[in-house]
BATOR-466913 format. One record per residue: x, y, z of N, C-alpha, C in turn. Coordinates in steps of 0.02 Angstrom, whole numbers, plus 50000, padded with zeros to 5 digits. Each point is the difference from the previous one (the first is absolute). Example, Ala and Ser with C-alpha at 12.3 -4.5 7.8 and 13.67 -1.06 7.14 Angstrom:
<rs>
506604971650390499555005950000500455006050000;499825005349964500425005950003499615005550037;
</rs>
This chain:
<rs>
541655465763649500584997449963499985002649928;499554997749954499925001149952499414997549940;499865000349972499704995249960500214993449962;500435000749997500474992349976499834995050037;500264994550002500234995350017500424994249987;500314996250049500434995349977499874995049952;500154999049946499884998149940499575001849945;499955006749989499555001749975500405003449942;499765001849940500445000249912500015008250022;500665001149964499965008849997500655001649942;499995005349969500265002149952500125007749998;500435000849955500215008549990499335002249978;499755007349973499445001949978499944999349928;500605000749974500074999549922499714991549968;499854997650047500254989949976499094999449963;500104998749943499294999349966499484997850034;500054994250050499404997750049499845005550021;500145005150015499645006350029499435001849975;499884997649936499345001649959499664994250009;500244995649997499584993650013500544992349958;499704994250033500274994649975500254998349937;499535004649953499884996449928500345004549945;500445004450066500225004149938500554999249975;500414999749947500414995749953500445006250006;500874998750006500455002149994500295003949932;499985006949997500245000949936500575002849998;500335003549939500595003149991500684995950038;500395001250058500564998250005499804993850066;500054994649992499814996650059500234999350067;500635001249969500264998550062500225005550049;499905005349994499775005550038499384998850065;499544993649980499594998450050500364998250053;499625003850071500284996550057499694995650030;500564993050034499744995550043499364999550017;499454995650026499714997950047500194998650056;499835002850064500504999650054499314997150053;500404996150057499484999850063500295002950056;499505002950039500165003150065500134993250039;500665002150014500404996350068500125001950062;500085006350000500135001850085499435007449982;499915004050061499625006149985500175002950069;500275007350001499955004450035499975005150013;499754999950058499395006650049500465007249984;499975003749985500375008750027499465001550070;500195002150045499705002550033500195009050012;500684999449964500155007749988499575005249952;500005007150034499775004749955500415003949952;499725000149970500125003049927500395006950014;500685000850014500095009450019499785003949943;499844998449930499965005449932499234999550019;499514996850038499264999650015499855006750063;499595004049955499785006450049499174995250048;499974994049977499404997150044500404996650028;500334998549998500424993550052499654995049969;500064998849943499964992649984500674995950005;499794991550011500484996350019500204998149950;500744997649979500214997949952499934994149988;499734998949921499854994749979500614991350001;499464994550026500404995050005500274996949927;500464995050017500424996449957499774994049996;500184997449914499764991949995500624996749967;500254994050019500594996049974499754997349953;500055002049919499674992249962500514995249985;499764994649966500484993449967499974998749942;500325000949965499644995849930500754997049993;499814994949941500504996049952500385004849951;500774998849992499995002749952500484995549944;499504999549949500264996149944500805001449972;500115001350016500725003349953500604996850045;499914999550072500384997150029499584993150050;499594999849979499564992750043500025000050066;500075006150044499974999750061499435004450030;499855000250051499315005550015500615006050047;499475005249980500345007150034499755001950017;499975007450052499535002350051500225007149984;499405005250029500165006249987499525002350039;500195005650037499515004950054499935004049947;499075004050024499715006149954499545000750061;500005009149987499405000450041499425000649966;499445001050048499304997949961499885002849940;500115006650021499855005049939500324998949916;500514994749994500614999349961499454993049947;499654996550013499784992749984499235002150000;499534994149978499355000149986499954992650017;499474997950037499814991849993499634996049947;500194995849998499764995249928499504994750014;499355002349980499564993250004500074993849982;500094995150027499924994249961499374995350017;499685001049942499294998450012499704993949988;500354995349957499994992950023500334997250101;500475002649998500274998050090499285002650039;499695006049984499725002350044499084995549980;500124997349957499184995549994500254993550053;500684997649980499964992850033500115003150084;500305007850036499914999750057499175000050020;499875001149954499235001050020499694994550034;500014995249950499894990950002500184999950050;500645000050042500364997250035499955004250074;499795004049995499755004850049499784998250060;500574998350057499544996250079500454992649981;500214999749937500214990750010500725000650028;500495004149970500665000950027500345001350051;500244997850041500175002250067500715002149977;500195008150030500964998849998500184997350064;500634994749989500274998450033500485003150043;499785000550067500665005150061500474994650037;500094994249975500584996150035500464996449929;500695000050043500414996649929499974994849972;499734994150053499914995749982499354999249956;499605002749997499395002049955500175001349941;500355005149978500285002849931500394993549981;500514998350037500404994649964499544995849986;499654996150033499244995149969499835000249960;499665007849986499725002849945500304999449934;500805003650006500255002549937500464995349971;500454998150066500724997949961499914990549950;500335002249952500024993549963499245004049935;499835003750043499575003349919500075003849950;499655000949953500155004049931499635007750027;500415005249994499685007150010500385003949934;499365004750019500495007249936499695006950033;500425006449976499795005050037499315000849968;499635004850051499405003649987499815002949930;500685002449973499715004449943500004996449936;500064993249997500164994449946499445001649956;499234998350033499615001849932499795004349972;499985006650045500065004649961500775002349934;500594996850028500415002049959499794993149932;499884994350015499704995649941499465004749964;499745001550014499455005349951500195005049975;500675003150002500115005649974500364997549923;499545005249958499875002349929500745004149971;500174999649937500515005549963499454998449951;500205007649951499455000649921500465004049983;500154997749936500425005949933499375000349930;500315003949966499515000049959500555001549917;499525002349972500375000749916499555002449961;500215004749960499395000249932500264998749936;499264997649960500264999549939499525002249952;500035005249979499565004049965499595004450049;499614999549981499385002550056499544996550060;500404991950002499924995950061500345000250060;499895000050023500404999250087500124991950018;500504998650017500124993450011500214997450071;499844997450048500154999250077500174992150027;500584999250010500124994550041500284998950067;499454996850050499974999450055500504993350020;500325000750059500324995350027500324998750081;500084997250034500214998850046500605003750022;499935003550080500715001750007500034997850073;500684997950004500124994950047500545002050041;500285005349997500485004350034499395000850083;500644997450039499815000650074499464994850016;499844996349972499624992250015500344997050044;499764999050045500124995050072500314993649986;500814996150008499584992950003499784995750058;499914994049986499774995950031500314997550040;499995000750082500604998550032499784992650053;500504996650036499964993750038500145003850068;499475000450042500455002050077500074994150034;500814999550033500584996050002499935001850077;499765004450049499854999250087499755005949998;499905004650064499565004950040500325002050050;500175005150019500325003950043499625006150033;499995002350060499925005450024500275004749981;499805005049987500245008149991500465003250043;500494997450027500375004850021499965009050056;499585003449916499995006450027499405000750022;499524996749978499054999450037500165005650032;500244999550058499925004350053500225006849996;500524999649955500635005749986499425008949998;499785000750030499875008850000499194997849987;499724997050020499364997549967499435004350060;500215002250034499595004450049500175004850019;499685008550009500395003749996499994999650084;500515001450027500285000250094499675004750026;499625004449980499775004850047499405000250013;499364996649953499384998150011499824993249966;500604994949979499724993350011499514998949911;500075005749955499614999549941500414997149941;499654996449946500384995649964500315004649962;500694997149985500595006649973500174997149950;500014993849977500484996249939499554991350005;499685002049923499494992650022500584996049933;500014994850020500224994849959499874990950019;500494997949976499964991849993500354995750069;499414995850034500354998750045500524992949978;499714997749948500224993449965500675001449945;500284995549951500255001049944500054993549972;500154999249946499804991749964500765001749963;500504994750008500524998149969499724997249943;500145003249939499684997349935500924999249939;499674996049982500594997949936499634998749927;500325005249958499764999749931500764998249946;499684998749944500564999949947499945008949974;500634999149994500525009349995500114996149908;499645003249936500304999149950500685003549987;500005007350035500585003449993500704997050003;499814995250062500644997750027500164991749982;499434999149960499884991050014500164997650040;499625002650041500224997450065499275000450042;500044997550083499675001650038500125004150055;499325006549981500215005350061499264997350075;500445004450039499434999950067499855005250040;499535001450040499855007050025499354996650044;499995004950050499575000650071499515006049962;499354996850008499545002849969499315001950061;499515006550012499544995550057499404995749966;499564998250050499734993649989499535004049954;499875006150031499175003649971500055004449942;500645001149968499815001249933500284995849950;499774993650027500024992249908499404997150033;499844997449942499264994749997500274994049978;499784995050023500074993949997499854998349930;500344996749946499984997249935499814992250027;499394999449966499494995349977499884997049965;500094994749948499714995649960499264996750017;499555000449949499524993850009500114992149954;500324998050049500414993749959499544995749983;499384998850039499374996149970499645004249932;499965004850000499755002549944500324998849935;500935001250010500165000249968500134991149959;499844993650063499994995349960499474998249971;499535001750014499515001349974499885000949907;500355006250001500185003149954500284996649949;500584998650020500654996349970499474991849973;499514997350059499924992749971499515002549922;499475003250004499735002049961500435003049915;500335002250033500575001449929500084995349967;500234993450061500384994449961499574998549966;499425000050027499374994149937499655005649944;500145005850009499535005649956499524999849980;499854998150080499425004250041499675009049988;499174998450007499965005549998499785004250062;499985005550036500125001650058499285005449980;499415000450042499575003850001500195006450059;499885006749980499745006150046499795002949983;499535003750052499585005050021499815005149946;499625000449957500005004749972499195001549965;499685003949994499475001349981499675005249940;500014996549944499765001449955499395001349977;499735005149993498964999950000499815001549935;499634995249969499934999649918499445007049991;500265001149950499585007549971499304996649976;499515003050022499454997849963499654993950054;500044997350028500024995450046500085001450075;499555004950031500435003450056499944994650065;499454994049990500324996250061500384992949987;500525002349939500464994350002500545003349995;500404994850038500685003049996500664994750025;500705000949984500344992749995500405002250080;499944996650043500485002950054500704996250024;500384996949955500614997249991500385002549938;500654999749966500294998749954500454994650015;500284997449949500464994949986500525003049966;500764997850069500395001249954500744994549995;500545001449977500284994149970500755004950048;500244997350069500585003050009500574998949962;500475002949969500575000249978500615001650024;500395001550053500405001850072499965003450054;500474995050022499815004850078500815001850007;500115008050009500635004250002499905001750068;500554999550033500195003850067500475004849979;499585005850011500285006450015500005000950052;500985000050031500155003750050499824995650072;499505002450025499494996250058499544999250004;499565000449924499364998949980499874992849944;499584998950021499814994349945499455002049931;500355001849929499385000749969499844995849953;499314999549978499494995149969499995002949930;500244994749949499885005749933499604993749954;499345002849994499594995049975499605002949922;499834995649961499535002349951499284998949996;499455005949998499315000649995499974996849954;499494991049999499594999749951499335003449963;499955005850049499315001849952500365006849965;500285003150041500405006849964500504996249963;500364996149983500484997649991500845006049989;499775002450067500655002750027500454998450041;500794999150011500314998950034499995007550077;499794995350057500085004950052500344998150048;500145005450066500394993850040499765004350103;500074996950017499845002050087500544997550038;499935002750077500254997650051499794995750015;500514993550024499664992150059499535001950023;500105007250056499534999750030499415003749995;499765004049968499505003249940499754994049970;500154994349964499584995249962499784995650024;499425003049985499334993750030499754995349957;500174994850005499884993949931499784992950039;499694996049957499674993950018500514996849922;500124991450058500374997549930499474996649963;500214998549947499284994949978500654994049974;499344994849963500444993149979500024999449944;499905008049931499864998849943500395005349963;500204994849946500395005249984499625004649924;500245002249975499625004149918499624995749983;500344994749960499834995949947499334994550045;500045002550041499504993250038499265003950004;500115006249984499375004150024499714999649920;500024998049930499905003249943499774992249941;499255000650000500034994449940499565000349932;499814997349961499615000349949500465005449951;500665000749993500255003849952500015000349943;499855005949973499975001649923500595004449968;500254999249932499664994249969500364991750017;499664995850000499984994750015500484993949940;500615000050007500424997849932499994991649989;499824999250066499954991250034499504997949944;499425004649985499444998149947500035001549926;499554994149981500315001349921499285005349958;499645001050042499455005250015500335007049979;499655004849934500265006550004499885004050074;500465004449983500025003150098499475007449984;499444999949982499695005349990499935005250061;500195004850018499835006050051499235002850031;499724998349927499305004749992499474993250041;500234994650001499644994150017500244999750099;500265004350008499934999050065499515003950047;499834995750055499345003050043500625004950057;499505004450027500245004850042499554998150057;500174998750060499314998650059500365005450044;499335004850040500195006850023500124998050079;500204994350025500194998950043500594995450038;500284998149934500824998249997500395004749976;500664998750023500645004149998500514998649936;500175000949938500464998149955500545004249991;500654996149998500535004649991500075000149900;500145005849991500144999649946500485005649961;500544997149941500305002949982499745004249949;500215006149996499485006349959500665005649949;499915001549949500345004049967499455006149994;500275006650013499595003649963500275004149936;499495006149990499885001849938501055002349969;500115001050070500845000349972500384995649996;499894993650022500424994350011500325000350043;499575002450061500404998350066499694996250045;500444993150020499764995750031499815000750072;499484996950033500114999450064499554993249996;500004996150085499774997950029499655002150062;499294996449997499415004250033499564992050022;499845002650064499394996050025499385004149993;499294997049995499515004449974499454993650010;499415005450014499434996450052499455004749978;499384997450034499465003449977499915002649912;500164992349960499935004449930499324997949974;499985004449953499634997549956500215003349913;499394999649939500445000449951499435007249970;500204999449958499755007849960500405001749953;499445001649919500255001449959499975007849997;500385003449954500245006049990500125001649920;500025006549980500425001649928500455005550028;500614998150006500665001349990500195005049964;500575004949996499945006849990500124998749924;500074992849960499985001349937499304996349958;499465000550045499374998850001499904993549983;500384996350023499754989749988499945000350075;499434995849986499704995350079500604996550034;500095001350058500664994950042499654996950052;500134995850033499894996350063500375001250043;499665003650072500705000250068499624997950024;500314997450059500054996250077499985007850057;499434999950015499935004550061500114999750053;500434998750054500244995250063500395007650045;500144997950055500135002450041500824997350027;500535005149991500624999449968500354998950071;500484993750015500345002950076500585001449979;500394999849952500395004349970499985006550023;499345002749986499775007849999499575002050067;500124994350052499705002650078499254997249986;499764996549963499474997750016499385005749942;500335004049981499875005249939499574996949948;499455001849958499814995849954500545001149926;499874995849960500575001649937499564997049945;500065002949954499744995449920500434998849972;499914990849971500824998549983499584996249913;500605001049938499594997049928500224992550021;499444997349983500204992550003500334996649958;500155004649945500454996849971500695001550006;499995002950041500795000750025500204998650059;499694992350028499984997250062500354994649970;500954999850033500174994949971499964993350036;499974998950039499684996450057499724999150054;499704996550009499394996550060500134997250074;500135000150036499844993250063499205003750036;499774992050002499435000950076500524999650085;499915004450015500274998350083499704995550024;500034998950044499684991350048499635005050052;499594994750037499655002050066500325003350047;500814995350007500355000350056500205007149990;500275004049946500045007749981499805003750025;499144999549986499395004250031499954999850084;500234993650052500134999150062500565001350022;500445001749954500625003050022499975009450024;499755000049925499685008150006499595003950035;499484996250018499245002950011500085000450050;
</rs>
């Protein structure tokens, strides 16, 4: 038959995935073509007359894609030679997983079971969610680049409304003279109904079963999620930090503080902030691996300096450093740029400073900086907390 198969991503040769996933759209965008899935595929069993070997002429593939401009899906025959196939290499980890669990279904009443009353989208949804545009600019002798989303030919999210037999299944599907497969396609089709923005309206179309994937929520995760928000909660994952200098310690959690959860499209994403990087990042539902906890910031942090509650001067230089608690502390350096930093393993050490007076730093091991060591002046430590136990058992 061929190397294809029914549902499988394919594209013109020109379409940037040809180089790979990650490569970002430049110059005119919309010159990119579709993401398409193989829907029907067929055999030539004829020879080639311009072929002095008698080679047979190459078979044909029907693809599908969406097309944004009018919100309906369209189809187009190419033969092999005309297209290139498109990895999609997240689909192809979770067939992996799933490998032996799936049965396709060969009766109607099976598919209807399966599908109807569910959320599907075509095949090529996440790969077209991942696709990149980049422009750029200069200004002087800098180069300037901004990356962004392009969303031309994104799938949506459709409701299939019943299940029908194919009609043509049979239509030329064997060739009559030796019984060999001539025209492979869909024996199923899923009546699906989406919203048409074009039209504000609702359009519908007979789709087959085997090129859409079932759209998924993890609705426990996501309340999960959501209860923890309400109380601001802090949410521990997976992550492993190995202190410099210290090679058999190391923190194998972070803490972080979620801030929304956006549904893109037919994905659920997680956009949370690192307390130790204190960067805003964000993942897929189903990519994030997190444990909730019952604490939020302020519950993890005590003994703060300076201390205003007291009528005690708040001296800096009078504080102990123990090399086996964790303190967050606010730090200016030599430019006046602030950050916040957790820092462990310190201790203290004097120095003369590049304008030769003795200074005092804090030698500690930075998770700011990956667990990196850092020398910080103590006198430009504008504040203190001790973390609590529960911190160190959150982390460790």
């Amino acid at each position: 038959m061929s190397n294809f198969q029914i549902g499988d991503l394919i594209s013109l040769k020109n379409h940037p995935y040809s180089l790979n996933q990650k490569t970002k759209i430049g110059a005119n965008a919309l010159m990119t073509p579709p993401l398409m899935v193989v829907t029907e595929i067929l055999k030539q069993n004829k020879f080639n007359p311009d072929s002095e070997n008698e080679e047979k002429l190459l078979g044909q593939v029907l693809g599908t894609f969406y097309n944004s401009k009018n919100c309906n899906y369209e189809k187009f025959w190419f033969n092999i030679d005309e297209i290139i196939p498109i990895t999609n290499a997240e689909k192809e980890n979770i067939e992996e997983d799933n490998a032996g669990k799936k049965t396709v279904p060969t009766e109607l009443t099976a598919v209807k079971k399966e599908y109807k009353g569910k959320q599907v989208i075509l095949n090529t949804a996440d790969a077209e969610l991942g696709k990149k545009k980049i422009s750029w600019s200069e200004e002087g002798d800098k180069e300037k680049f901004r990356t962004e989303s392009y969303m031309d030919f994104l799938p949506p999210v459709m409701t299939v409304i019943d299940v029908v037999e194919n009609s043509k299944f049979l239509k030329d599907r064997r060739d009559p003279k030796d019984g060999t497969l001539k025209k492979d396609s869909c024996k199923f089709l899923l009546k699906c109904k989406w919203f048409n923005p074009s039209k504000q309206s609702f359009s519908e179309d007979f789709i087959p079963f085997n090129i859409v994937e079932e759209v998924i929520f993890d609705q426990e995760k996501i309340d999960i999620i959501q209860l923890g928000m309400s109380g601001s909660k802090l949410f521990k994952i997976p992550k492993i930090i190995p202190f410099e200098g210290h090679p058999k310690s190391q923190i194998n959690n972070t803490l972080v503080e979620i801030i929304n959860i956006i549904l893109l499209n037919h994905k659920v994403r997680i956009v949370y902030s690192d307390y130790f990087s204190k960067k805003v990042k964000s993942a897929y539902l189903q990519d994030f691996d997190f444990e909730s906890t019952k604490f939020k910031i302020t519950d993890l942090a005590k003994n703060k300096f300076p201390d205003y509650s007291s009528s005690v001067f708040n001296d800096i230089k009078k504080l102990s450093w123990e090399q086996d608690k964790f303190y967050e502390i606010n730090y200016t350096d030599r430019k006046g740029r602030f950050t916040q930093r957790i820092i462990t393993n310190c201790s203290t050490s004097t120095f003369e400073n590049e304008d030769e007076i003795e200074e005092t730093f804090i030698i500690a091991n930075c998770l700011l900086r990956k667990g990196d060591i850092r020398h910080f002046r103590l006198k430009n430590i504008i504040e203190r907390s001790t973390l609590t136990k529960d911190f160190e058992n959150l982390i460790m």
